[in-house]
ROBA-345886 format. One line per field, with one value per residue (C-alpha): residue in one letter; x, y, z. Coordinates in nm, 3 decimals. Layout:
! ROBA-345886
r (A,...)
xx (X,...)
yy (Y,...)
zz (Z,...)
***
This chain:
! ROBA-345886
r (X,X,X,X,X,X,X,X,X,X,X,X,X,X,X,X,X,X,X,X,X,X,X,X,X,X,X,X,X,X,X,X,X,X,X,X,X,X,X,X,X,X,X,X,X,X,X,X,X,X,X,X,X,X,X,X,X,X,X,X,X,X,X,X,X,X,X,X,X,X,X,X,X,X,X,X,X,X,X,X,X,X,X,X,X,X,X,X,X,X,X,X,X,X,X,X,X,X,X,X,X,X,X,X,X,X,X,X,X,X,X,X,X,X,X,X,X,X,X,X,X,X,X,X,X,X,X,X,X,X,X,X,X,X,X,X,X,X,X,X,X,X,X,X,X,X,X,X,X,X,X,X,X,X,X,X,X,X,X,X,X,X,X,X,X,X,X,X,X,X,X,X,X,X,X,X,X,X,X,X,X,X,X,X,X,X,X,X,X,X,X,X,X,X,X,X,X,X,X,X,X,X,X,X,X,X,X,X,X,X,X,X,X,X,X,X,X,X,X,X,X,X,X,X,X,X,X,X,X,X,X,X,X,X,X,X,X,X,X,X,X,X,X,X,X,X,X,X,X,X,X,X,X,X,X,X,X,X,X,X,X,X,X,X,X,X,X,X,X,X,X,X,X,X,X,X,X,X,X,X,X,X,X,X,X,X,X,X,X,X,X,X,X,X,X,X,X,X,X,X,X,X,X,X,X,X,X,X,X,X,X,X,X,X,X,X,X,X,X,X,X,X,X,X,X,X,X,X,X,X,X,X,X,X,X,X,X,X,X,X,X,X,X,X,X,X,X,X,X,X,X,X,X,X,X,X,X,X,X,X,X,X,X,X,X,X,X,X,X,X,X,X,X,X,X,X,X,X,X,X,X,X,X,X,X,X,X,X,X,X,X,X,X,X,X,X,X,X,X,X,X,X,X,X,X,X,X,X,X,X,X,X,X,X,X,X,X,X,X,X,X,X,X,X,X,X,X,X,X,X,X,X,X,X,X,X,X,X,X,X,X,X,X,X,X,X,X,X,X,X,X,X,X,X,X,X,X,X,X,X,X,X,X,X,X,X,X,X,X,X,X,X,X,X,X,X,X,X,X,X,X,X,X,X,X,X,X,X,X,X,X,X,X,X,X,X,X,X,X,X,X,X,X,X,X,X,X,X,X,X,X,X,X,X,X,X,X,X,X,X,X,X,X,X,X,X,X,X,X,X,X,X,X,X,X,X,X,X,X,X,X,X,X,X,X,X,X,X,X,X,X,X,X,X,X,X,X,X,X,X,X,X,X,X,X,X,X,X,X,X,X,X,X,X)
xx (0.000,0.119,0.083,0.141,-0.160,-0.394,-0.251,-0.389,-0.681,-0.755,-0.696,-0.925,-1.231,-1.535,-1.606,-1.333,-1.436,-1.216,-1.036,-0.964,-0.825,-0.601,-0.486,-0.324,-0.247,0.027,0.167,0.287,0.678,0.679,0.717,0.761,0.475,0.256,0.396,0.328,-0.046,-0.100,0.115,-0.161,-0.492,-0.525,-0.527,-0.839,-0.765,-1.026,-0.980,-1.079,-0.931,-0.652,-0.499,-0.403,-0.679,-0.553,-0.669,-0.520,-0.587,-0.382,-0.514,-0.844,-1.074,-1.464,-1.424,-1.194,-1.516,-1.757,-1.534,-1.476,-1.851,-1.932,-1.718,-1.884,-2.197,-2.144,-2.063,-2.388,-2.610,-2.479,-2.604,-2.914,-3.245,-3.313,-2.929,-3.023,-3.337,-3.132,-2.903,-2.592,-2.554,-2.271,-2.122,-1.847,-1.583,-1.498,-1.184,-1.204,-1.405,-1.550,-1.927,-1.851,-1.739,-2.027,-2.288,-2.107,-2.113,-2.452,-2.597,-2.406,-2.517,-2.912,-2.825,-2.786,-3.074,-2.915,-3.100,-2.903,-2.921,-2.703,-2.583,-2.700,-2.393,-2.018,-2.084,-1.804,-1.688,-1.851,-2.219,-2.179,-2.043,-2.413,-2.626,-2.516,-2.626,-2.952,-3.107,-2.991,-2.787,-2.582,-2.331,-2.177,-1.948,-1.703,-1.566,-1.266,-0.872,-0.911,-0.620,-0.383,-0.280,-0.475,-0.373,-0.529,-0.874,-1.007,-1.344,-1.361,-1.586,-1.832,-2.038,-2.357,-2.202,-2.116,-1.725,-1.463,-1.512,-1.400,-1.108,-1.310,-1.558,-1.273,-1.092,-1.437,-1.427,-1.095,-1.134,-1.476,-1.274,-1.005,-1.286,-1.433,-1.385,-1.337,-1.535,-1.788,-1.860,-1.980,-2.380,-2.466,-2.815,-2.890,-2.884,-3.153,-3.395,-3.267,-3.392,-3.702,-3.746,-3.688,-3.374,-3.177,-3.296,-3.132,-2.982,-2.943,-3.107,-3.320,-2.949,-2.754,-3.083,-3.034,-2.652,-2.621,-2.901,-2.640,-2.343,-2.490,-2.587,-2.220,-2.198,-2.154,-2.084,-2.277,-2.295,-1.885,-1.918,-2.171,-1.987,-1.683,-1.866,-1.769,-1.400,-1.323,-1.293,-1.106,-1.016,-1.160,-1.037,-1.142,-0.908,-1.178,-1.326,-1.662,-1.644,-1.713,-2.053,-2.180,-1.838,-1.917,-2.282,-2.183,-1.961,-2.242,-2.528,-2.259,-2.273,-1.943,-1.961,-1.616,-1.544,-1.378,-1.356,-1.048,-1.246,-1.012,-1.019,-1.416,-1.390,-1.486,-1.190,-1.051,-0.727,-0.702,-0.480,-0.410,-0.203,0.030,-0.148,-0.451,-0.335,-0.390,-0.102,0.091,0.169,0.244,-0.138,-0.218,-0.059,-0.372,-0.557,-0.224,-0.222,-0.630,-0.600,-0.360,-0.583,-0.849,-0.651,-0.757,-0.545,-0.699,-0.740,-0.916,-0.820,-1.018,-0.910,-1.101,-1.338,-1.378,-1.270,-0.895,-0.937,-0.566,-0.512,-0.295,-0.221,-0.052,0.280,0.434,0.588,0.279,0.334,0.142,0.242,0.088,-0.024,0.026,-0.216,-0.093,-0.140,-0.453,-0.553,-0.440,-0.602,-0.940,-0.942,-0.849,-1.069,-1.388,-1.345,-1.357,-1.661,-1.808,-1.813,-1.879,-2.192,-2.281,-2.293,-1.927,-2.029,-2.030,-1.753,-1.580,-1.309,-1.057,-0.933,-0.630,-0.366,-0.067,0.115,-0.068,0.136,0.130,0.053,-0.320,-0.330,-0.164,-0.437,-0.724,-0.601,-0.545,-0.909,-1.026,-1.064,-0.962,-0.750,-0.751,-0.500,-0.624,-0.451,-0.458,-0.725,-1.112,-1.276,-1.040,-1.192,-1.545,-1.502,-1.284,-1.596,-1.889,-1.694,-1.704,-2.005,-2.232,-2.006,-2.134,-1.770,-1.693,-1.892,-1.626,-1.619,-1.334,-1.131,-0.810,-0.539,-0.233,-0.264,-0.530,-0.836,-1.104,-1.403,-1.656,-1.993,-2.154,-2.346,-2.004,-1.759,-1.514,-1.287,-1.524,-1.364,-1.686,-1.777,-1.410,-1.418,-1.693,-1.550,-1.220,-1.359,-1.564,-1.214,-1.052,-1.343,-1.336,-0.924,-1.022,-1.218,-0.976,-0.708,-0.545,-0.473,-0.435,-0.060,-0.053,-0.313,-0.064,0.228,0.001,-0.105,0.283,0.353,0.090,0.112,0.503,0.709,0.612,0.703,0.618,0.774,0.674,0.941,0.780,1.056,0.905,0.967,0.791,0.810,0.754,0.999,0.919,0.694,0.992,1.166,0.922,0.940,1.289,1.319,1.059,1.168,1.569,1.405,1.263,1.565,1.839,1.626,1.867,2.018,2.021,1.882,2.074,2.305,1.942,1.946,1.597,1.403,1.159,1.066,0.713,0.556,0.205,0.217,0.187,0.094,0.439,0.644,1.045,1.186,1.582,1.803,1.626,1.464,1.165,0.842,0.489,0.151,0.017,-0.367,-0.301,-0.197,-0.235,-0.070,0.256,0.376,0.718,0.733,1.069,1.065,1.359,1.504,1.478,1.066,1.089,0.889,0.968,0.685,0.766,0.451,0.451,0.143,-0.155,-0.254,0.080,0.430,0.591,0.724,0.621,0.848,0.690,0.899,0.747,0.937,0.925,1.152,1.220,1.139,1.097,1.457,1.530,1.221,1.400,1.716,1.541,1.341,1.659,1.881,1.596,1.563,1.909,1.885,1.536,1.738,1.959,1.663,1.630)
yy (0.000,0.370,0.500,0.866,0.780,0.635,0.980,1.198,1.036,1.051,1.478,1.504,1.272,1.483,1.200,1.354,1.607,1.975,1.831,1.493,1.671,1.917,1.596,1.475,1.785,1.828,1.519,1.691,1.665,1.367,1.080,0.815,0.897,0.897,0.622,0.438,0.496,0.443,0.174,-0.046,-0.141,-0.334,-0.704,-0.801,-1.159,-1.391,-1.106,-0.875,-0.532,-0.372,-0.034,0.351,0.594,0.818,0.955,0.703,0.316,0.146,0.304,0.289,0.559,0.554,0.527,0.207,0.097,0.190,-0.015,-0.328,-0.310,-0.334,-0.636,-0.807,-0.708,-0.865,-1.223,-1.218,-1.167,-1.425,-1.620,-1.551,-1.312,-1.570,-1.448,-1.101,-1.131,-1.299,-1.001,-0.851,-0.790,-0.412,-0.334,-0.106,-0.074,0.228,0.366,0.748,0.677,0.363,0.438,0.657,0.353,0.144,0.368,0.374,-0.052,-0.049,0.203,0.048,-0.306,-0.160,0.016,-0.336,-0.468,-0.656,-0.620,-0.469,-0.528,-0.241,-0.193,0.158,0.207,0.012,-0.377,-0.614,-0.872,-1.142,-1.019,-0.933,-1.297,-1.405,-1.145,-1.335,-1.652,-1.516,-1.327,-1.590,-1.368,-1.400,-1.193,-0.978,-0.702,-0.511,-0.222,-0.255,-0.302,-0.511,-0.423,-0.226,0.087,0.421,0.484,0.145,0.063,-0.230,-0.383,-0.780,-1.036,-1.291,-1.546,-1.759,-1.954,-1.642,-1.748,-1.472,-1.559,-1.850,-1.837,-1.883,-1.612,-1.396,-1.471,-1.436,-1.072,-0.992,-1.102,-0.862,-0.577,-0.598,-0.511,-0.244,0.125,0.267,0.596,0.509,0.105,0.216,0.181,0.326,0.522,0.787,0.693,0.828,0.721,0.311,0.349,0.542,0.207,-0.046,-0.151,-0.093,-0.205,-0.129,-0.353,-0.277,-0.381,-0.679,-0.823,-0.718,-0.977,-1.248,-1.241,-1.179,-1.505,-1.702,-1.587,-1.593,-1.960,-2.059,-2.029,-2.332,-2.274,-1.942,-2.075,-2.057,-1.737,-1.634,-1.784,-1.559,-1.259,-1.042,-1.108,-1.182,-0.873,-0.737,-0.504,-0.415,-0.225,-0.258,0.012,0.281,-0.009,-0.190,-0.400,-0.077,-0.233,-0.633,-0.726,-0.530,-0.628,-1.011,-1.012,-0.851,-1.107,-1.349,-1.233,-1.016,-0.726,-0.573,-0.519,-0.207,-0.080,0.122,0.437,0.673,0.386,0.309,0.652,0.533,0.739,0.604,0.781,0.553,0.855,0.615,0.352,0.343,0.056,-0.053,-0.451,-0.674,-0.872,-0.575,-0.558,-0.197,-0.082,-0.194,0.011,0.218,-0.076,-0.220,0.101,0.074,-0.348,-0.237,0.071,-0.199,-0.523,-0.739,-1.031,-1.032,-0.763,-0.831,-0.623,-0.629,-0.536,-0.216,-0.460,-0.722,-1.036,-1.082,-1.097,-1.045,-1.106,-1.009,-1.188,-1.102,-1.308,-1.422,-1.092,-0.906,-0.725,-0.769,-1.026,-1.089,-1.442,-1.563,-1.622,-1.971,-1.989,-1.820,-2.111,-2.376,-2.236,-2.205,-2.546,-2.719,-2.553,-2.595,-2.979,-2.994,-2.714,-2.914,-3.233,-3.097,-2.966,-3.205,-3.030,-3.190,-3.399,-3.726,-3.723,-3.342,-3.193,-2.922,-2.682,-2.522,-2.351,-2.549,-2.285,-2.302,-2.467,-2.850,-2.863,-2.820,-3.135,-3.281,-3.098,-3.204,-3.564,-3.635,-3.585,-3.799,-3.504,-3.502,-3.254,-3.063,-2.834,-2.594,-2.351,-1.985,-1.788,-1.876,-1.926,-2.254,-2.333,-2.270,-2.526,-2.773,-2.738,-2.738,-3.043,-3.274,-3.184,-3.234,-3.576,-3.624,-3.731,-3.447,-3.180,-2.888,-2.746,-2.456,-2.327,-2.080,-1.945,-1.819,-1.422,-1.412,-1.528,-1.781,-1.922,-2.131,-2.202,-2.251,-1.986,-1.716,-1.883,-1.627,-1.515,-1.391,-1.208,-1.112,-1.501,-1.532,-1.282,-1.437,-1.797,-1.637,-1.464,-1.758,-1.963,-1.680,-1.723,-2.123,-2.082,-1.788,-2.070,-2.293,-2.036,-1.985,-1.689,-1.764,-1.752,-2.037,-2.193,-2.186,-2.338,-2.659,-2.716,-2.711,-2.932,-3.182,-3.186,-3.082,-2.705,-2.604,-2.289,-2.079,-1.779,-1.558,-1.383,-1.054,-1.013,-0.656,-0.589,-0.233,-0.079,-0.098,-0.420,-0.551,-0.863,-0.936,-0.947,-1.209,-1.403,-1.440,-1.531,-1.850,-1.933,-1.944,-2.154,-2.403,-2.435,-2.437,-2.557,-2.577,-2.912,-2.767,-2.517,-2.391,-2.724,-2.954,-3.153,-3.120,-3.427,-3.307,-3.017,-2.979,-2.702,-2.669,-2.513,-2.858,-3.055,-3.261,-3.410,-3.469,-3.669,-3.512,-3.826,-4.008,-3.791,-3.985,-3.749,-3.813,-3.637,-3.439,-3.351,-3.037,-2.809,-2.456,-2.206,-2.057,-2.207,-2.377,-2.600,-2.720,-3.011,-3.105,-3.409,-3.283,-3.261,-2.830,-2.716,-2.389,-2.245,-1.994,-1.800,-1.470,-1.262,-1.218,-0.890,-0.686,-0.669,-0.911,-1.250,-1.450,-1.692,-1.960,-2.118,-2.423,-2.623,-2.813,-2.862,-3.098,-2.796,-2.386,-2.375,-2.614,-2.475,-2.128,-2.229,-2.386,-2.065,-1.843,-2.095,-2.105,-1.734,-1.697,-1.881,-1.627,-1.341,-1.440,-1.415,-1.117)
zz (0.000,-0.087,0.279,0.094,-0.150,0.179,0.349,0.073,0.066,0.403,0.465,0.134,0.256,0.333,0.591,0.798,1.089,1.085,1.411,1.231,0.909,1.158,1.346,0.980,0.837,1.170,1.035,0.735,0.715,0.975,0.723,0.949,1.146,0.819,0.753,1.099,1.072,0.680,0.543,0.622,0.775,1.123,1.058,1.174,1.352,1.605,1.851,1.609,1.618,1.860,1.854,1.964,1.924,1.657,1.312,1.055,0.855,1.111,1.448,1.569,1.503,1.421,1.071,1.122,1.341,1.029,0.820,1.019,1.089,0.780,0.701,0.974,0.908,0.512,0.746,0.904,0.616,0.440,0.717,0.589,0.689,1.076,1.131,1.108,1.311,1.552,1.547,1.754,2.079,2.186,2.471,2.533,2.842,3.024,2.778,2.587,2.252,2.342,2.388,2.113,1.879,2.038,1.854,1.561,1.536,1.587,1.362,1.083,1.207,1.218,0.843,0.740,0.860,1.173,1.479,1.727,2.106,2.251,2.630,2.751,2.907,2.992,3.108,3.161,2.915,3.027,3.051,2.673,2.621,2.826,2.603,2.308,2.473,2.688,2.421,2.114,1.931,1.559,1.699,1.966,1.962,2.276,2.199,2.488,2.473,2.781,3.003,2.739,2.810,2.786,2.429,2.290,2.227,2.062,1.927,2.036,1.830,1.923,1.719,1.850,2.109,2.313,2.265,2.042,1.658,1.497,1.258,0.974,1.019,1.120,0.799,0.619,0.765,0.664,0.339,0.284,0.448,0.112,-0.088,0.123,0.085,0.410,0.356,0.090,0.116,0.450,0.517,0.805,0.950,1.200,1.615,1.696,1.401,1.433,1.799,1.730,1.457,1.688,1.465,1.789,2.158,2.457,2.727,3.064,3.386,3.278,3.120,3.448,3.672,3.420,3.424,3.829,3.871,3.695,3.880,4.236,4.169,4.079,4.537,4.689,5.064,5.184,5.505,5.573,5.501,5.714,6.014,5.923,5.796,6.105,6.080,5.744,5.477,5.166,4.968,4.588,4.304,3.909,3.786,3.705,3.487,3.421,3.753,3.967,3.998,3.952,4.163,4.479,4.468,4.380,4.646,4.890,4.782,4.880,5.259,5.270,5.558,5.519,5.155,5.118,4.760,4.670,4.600,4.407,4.166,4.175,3.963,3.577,3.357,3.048,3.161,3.428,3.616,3.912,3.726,3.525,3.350,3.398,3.441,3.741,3.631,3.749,4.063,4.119,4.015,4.384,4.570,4.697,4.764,4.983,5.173,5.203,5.301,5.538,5.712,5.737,5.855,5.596,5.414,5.066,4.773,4.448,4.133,3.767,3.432,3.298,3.086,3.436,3.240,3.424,3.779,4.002,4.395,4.689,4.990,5.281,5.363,5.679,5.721,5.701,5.327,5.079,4.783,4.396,4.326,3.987,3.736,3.730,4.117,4.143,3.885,4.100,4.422,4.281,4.062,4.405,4.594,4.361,4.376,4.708,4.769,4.511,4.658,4.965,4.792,4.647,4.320,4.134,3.841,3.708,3.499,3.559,3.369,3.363,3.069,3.048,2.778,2.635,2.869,3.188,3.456,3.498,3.830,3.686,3.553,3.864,4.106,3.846,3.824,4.148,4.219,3.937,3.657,3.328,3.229,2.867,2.704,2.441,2.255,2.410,2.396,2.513,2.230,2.197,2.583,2.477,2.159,2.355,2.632,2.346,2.209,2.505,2.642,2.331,2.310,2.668,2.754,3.048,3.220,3.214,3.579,3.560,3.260,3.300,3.168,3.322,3.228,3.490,3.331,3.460,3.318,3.571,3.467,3.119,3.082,2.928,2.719,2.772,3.092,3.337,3.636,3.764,3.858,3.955,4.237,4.357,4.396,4.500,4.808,4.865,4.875,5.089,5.330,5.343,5.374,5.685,5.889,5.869,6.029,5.692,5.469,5.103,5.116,5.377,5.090,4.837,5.027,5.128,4.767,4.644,4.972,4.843,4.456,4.422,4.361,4.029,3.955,3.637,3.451,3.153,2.993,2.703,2.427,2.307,1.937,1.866,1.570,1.196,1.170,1.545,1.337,1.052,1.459,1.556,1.201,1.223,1.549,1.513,1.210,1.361,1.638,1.384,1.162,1.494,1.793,2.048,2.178,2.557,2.716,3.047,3.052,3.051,2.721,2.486,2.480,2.213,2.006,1.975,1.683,1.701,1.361,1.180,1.489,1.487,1.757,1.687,1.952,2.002,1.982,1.746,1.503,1.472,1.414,1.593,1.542,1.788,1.870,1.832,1.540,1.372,1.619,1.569,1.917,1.960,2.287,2.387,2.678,2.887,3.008,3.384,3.236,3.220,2.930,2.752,2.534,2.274,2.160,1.969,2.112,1.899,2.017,2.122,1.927,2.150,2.176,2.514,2.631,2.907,3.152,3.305,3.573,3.875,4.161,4.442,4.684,4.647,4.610,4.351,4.121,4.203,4.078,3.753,3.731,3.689,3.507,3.221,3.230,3.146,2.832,2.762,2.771,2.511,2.264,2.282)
***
């Protein structure tokens, strides 16, 4: 593409507003810059689209919305005229732009003659993942970048199952959008006119009952909680995002008396001016709610991602500070824990099973097995969960009780199929309750489970490649690990060499080659003769490579010692 020519065409486009056609006309004389937001579009992928807010092809702007709505819009009405009765279901986070960009998807969607169902105002992920479910819809679309910085927005997918599109649909999309004009292929109608129609309905209340019916009834010991209500509390924060509300009243319905909520970040602002990022996998965006735990005397704090599908916890340690626990750990806690409430409730299954990604820590499957689950590996990413689920259960092989993956995302239930952080807290103070009557904070929790099932430890290493050559980076980085896969890694000979990309197994001494079940993701997986596992994955949203470490040791110290040995070897990737 001549980014000059998409330029040009852009600052002369009577589509453009007089502050849109200033923003580009400043760019004048900053080539790279031009270059950086015309030489192409935004792929659109299964996650749909991801980028910074700006005026340009490759950022994401409302006439980037218009367009990709439009693609999608062509996918659904080839499903035919009950598809388009059936219709779309909007929602939008907290970010700048995004209710903004919500609007714009569905009065293109209603121009089309898609029914749109459209959230009045910002809901978390997962009740638009149950509005395409509850209301039997085509489609769904969230206008969120999740937990990405300020910058970024994004505008996530959904087909009939509730789960993130397909990879067919999504390449169905894509391949409309090459044929698309951005500024005049567009259909789209006034606001105001597709609601005064009834081509657009509004969502709100009625959705937020149905959704909060399912999640209360995921409870299975209210009456542990009860008996510690007076003494047990914690602290809540969702990072000025959509959690502000169903997460404080879920965790009220389930009997809680002390929950303080962090309340400089109960504020909704796409800005998020309290954190640096808005991410629960980092640690430092809990700082007010330490200082707040620590006011209050409470051992447990419960952070959300802006959109409320990643959940993220702090304990407090032995020394009385305040400690992150792993998305991997945080798995392990609440998969061991809902067995046993389960059974206790009598509510676990005939034959149960666990999901989790092909870099989720192994001491999943240990915890699951050990109990008499099956345990599943998926490739990352939920919609994989919600077809791996979908598959056994209409097989009537397994009733899925608990999916995760290790970037803090948990799926319990069956009536999401995406990460739902909303049903997570709930369970998760439910477990921190349970853990409280038996004299036990989460951190002592975590020690007993590596005492019983072994010292796995787990570590994700982010090889950042920004910039206009960060993915020829990422190419030739995979493609120097395919044609020179390293014979050790930190003195530990390779056993195999696993690529998921054509689903083959090479076994390191002999060079025979196996199948594997599963196939079509650029993953690498490299597993050691001490049984270590590292996972090489380039990320399908950010320009990064993400390295997994996956190890287990005779005690803390030896995992420690694998931990850093590994890491060593990580860093000279980069």
């Amino acid at each position: 593409m001549d980014y000059r020519k998409e330029y040009e065409k852009w600052l002369a486009s009577p589509a453009l507003s007089e502050d849109e056609r200033a923003e580009l006309r400043a760019l004048e004389g900053n080539d790279k810059e031009i270059k950086a937001r015309f030489y192409g579009p935004l792929e659109f992928g299964t996650a749909g689209l991801r980028g910074t807010m700006y005026t340009g092809l490759h950022n994401m702007n409302r006439h980037v919305i218009r367009w990709a709505t439009q693609g999608f819009a062509n996918v659904i009405r080839a499903e035919g005229t009950e598809a388009m009765q059936k219709g779309i279901a909007v929602c939008m986070d907290c970010r700048n732009h995004s209710a903004e960009f919500a609007r714009e998807t569905a009065c293109v969607m209603a121009a089309n003659g898609i029914h749109v169902r459209l959230f009045e105002s910002l809901r978390p992920t997962p009740e638009l993942s149950f509005a395409v479910r509850e209301y039997g819809c085509q489609a769904g679309v969230n206008v969120t970048a999740s937990h990405n910085p300020k910058e970024y927005n994004g505008y996530k997918v959904y087909w009939a199952d509730g789960a993130q599109l397909p990879p067919q649909h999504a390449a169905a999309i894509a391949d409309e959008l090459t044929r698309i004009d951005i500024f005049t292929g567009v259909q789209s109608m006034d606001y105001e006119q597709a609601l005064a129609e009834g081509r657009i309905e509004l969502l709100g209340e009625d959705c937020d009952r149905r959704f909060m019916a399912n999640v209360m009834g995921m409870v299975n010991d209210y009456e542990t909680v009860k008996k510690v209500a007076d003494d047990f509390g914690l602290v809540y924060t969702p990072f000025h995002g959509c959690g502000y509300k169903l997460v404080p009243e879920a965790l009220t319905r389930l009997g809680i008396k002390h929950l303080y909520c962090e309340p400089k970040q109960m504020v909704i602002d796409g800005d998020f001016p309290t954190v640096v990022s808005p991410n629960p996998e980092n640690p430092e965006g809990f700082y007010l709610a330490i200082d707040l735990a620590k006011e209050k005397d409470v051992d447990f704090i419960l952070g959300t991602d802006p959109d409320s599908d990643r959940v993220g916890i702090m304990v407090r340690n032995k020394s009385g500070e305040f400690e992150p626990v792993t998305g991997n750990q945080t798995g392990v806690l609440l998969l061991d824990y809902l067995i046993g409430a389960m059974k206790r409730a009598g509510k676990l299954p005939a034959h149960p099973a666990a999901l989790k990604t092909i870099v989720t820590t192994e001491m999943a499957r240990a915890v699951a097995e050990a109990n008499g689950l099956d345990c599943y590996d998926t490739f990352t990413g939920f919609k994989f969960m919600a077809e791996k689920m979908n598959e056994l259960e209409s097989a009537g092989k397994n009733t899925v009780i608990f999916s995760y993956e290790e970037s803090y995302g948990y799926m319990i239930g069956h009536y999401v199929r995406d990460k739902d952080a909303v049903t997570a807290s709930l369970l998760l103070t439910e477990m921190a309750a349970w853990y409280h009557a038996q004299g036990m904070t989460l951190f002592d929790a975590l020690r007993s489970l590596y005492e019983k099932y072994g010292w796995y430890g787990e570590k994700t290493h982010n090889l950042v490649m920004p910039g206009l050559d960060g993915l020829e980076k990422m190419a030739a980085l995979m493609q120097s690990l395919r044609a020179q896969p390293p014979v050790e890694i930190g003195g530990v000979t390779v056993a195999q060499y696993k690529d998921y990309s054509d689903g083959t197994v090479r076994d390191a001494a002999t060079g025979a080659i196996t199948p594997m079940p599963l196939s079509g993701s650029n993953v690498l997986r490299f597993e050691l003769t001490d049984g270590s596992h590292i996972v090489v994955r380039p990320s399908g949203t950010e320009p990064k490579i993400k390295v997994y470490i996956l190890t287990k040791g005779a005690d803390a110290a030896e995992r420690d010692a694998n931990l850093e040995k590994y890491s060593a070897w990580v860093k000279t990737l980069a």
